[in-house]
C-alpha positions as CSV (number, residue, x, y, z in Angstrom):
1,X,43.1,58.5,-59.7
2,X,39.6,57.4,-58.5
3,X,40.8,58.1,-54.6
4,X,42.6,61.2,-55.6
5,X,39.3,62.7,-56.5
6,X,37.1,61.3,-53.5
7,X,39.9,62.9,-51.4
8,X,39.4,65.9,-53.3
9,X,35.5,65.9,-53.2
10,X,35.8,65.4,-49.1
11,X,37.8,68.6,-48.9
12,X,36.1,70.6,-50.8
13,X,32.4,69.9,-51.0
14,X,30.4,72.5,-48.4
15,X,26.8,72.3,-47.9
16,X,25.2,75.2,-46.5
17,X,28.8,77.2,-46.1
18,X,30.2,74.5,-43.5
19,X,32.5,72.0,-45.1
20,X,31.1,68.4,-43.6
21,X,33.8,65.9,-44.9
22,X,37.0,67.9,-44.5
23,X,37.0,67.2,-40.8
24,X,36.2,70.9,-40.0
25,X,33.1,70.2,-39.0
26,X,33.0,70.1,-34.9
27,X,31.6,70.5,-32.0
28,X,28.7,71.8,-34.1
29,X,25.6,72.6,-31.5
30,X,21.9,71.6,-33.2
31,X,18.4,72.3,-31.6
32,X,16.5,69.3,-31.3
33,X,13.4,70.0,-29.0
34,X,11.0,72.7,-28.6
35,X,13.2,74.6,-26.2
36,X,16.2,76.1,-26.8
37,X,17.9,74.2,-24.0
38,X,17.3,70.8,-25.8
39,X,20.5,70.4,-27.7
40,X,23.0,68.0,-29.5
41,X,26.6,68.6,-30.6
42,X,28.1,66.7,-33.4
43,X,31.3,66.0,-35.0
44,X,31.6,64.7,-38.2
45,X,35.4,63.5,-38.8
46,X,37.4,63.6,-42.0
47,X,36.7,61.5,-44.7
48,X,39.5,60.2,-46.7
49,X,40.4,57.6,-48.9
50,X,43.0,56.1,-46.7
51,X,40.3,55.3,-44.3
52,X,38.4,52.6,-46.3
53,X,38.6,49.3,-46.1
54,X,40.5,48.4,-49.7
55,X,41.3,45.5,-51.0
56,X,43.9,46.0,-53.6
57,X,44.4,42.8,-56.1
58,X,47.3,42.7,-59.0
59,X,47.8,40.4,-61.9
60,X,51.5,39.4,-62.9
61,X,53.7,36.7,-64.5
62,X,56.0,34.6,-62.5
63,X,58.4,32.2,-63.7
64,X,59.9,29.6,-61.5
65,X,62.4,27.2,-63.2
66,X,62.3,24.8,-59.6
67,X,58.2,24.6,-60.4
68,X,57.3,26.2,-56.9
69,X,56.4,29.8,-56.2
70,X,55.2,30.8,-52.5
71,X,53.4,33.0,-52.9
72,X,51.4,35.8,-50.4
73,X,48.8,39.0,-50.9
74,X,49.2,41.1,-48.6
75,X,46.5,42.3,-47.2
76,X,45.5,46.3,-46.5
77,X,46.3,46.3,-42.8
78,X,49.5,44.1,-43.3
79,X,48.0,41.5,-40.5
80,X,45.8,39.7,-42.2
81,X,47.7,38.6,-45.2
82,X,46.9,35.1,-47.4
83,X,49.0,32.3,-48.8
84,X,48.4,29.5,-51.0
85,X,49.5,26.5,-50.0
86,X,50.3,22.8,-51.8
């Protein structure tokens, strides 16, 4: 639910009439220097919860009646994944 509402946050939050996190914010020109040639353009992508970094841990019961259990957390980007070993 947490996500849900950053995701909702990024979409809707303006500041100054221009939404900054939705990803509508391009090619956006800004004076820098004293003369109006002197200029930067920025794009600010969109922010979404699918984009962090998450670790995601579970608890739960397993029962093995042979005394082993492999077992393996899978991590986020399905690549870097752990295992316990004997």
């Amino acid at each position: 639910r947490l996500m849900e509402e950053l995701d909702n946050i990024a979409n809707t939050t303006s500041f100054n009439g221009k939404q900054l996190l939705s990803g509508n914010f391009t090619n956006q020109e800004f004076q820098i220097g004293e003369s109006s040639k002197q200029t930067e353009i920025a794009t600010i992508g969109a922010t979404q919860t699918s984009r962090i970094i998450l670790t995601r841990f579970e608890t739960g019961r397993i029962t093995s009646t042979s005394g082993e259990v492999p077992l393996t957390f899978k991590n986020y980007n399905g690549i870097d994944d752990f295992q316990f070993q004997k």
